[in-house]
N, C-alpha and C positions, 0 to 999 in steps of 0.2 A: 327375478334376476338369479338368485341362489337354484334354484330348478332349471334355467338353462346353462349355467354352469357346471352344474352335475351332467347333465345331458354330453356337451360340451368334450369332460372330461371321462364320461364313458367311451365316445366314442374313440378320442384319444388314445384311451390305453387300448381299444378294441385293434387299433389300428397297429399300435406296438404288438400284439403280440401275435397279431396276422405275420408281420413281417418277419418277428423272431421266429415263428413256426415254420415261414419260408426260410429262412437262413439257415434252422438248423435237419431241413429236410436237404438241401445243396450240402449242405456240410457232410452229410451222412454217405449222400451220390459220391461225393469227392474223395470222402475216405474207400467206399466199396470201388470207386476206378482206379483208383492208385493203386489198392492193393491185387488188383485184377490184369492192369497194364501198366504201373510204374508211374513217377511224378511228374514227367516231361510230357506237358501237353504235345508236343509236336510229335512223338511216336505214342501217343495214346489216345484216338480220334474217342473215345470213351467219355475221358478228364476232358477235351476240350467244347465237348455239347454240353459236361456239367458248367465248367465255366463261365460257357456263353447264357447259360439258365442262372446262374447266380446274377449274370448282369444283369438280367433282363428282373429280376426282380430289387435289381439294386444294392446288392450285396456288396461291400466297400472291398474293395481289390485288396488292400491286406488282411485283412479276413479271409479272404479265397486262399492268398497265398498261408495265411499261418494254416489253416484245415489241410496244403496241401503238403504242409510241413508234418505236419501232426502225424496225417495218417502215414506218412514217408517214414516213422519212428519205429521201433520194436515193442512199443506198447501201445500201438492202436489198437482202437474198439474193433475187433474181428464181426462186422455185421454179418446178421444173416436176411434175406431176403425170401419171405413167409409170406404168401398167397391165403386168405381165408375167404369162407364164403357163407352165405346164409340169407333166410327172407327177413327184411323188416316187418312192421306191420302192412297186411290189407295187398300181401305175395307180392308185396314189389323186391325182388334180386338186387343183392349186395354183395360187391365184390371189395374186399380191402386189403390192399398190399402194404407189407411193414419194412421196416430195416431195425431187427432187432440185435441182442447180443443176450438178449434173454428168451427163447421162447414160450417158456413154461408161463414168465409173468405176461408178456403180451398175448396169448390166448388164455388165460384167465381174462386178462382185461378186457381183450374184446367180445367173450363168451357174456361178462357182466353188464354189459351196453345192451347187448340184443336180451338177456332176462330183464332190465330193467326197463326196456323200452317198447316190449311187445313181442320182439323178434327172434328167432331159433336161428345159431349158428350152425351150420351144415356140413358136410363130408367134402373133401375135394375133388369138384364134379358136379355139384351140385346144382349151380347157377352156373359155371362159365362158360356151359352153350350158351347162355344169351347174349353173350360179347363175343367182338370180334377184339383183339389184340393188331392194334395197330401205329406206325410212327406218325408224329407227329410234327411237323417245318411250321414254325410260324416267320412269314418274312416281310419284310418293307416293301413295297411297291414302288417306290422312289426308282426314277431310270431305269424300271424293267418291263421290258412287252410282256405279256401274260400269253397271249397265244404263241411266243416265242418258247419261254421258259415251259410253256406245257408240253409241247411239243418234244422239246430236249429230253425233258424227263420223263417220259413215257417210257422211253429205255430201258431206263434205271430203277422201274417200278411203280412207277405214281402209279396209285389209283382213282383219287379223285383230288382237283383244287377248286379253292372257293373264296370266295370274299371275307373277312372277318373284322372285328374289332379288338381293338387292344383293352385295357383295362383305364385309360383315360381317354377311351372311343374313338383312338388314333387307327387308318385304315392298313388293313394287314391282306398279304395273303396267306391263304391257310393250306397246306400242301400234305394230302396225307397218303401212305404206302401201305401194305400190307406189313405186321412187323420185320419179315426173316429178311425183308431187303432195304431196310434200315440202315445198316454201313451204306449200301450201294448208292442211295439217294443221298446222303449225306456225303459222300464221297462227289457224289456228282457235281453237287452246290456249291464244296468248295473248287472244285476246278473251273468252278464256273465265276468265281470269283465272289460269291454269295455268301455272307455269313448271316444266318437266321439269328432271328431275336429269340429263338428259344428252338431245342429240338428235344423231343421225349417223346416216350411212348403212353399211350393213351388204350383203356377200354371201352369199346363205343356196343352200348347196347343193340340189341338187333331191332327189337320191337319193344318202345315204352309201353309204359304205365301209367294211363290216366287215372286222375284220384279225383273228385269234390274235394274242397279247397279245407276243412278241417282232418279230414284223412290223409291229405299230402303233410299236413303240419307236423302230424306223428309220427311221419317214417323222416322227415326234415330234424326232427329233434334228436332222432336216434344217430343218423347222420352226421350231425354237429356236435356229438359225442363223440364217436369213433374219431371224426377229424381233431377232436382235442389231445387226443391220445401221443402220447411223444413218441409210441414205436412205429403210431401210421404215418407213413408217406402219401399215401392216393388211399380216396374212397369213390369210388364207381356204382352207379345204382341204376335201374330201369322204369324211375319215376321220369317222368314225362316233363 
């Protein structure tokens, strides 16, 4: 009984501080589009994808609103937006994107992940041929033709859509662009009356990395490092 309770209350707080990690990674988005294009979601199509990515993780609306208060202030964290790159163990490519206000301390931190975990941080250039940079539309299916909406958005950039699942394996569509036509598509969906459960940019590897199942575990742990890190936002990798 006392051993499933422990179990129990791991996972628990596993799960809090998955969520904290997402709230204060929206918080970060929300300060860096405000101070990029102002607090008014409705002239800053920016703030209003972060928004719509805090809901979608469930971020409670005064929470959005106080982060969109905060960073509106004269003493907001000025983030800065720091690209690193490097192999884990066994050449699988890692690419980790931050939102720091420190540089100096976040590539110490992330230099000390890849020495303690096998891996050599790299130059910039080093890995990012292996990603394409691309937007990312996850939307509902509910009331919409799919051959219709592909169709439309051809236009405006799509590259490719596809079937997907949500995080409590609700079905989605997945609609993704090349990045630079990112407004374009997003612009599009809302004239189309579409608001996505989530929009962001993604780096999609070109070609995985196949590992035997104790080799994938040790570029996974390095991995699970990096993402614990408060300056990283996204970790992207070419494991398989």
């Amino acid at each position: 009984m006392g051993r499933m309770f422990e179990t129990r209350k791991h996972t628990m707080f596993a799960r809090w501080d998955r969520m904290a990690k997402q709230f204060s990674r929206v918080g970060k988005d929300i300060t860096i589009a405000v101070r990029q294009g102002g607090p008014d979601p409705a002239n800053n199509p920016s703030l209003r994808r972060v928004i719509q990515n805090g809901r979608a993780v469930n971020m409670p609306k005064d929470k959005i609103e106080t982060a969109i208060k905060r960073a509106s202030g004269k003493d907001a964290t000025n983030y800065e937006v720091v690209v690193y790159e490097g192999y884990a163990p066994h050449g699988v490519a890692v690419l980790i994107e931050t939102a720091t206000d420190n540089p100096v301390r976040t590539v110490a931190s992330v230099r000390a992940a890849f020495n303690k975990f096998g891996g050599n941080i790299g130059i910039n250039g080093s890995v990012a041929f292996m990603f394409k940079r691309m937007g990312v539309f996850r939307i509902k299916p509910a009331g919409l033709d799919a051959d219709d909406l592909e169709l439309y958005l051809i236009d405006f950039g799509l590259e490719e859509m596809g079937e997907g699942r949500g995080p409590k394996d609700e079905p989605q569509w997945v609609v993704r662009c090349h990045f630079p036509d990112f407004g374009l598509l997003q612009k599009a969906l809302e004239d189309r009356g579409i608001t996505p459960i989530s929009a962001e940019h993604e780096y999609l590897c070109i070609t995985p990395t196949d590992l035997p199942e104790e080799q994938a575990k040790e570029v996974l742990e390095l991995i699970d490092k990096l993402e614990q890190d408060d300056d990283v936002q996204n970790v992207y990798h070419t494991l398989a």
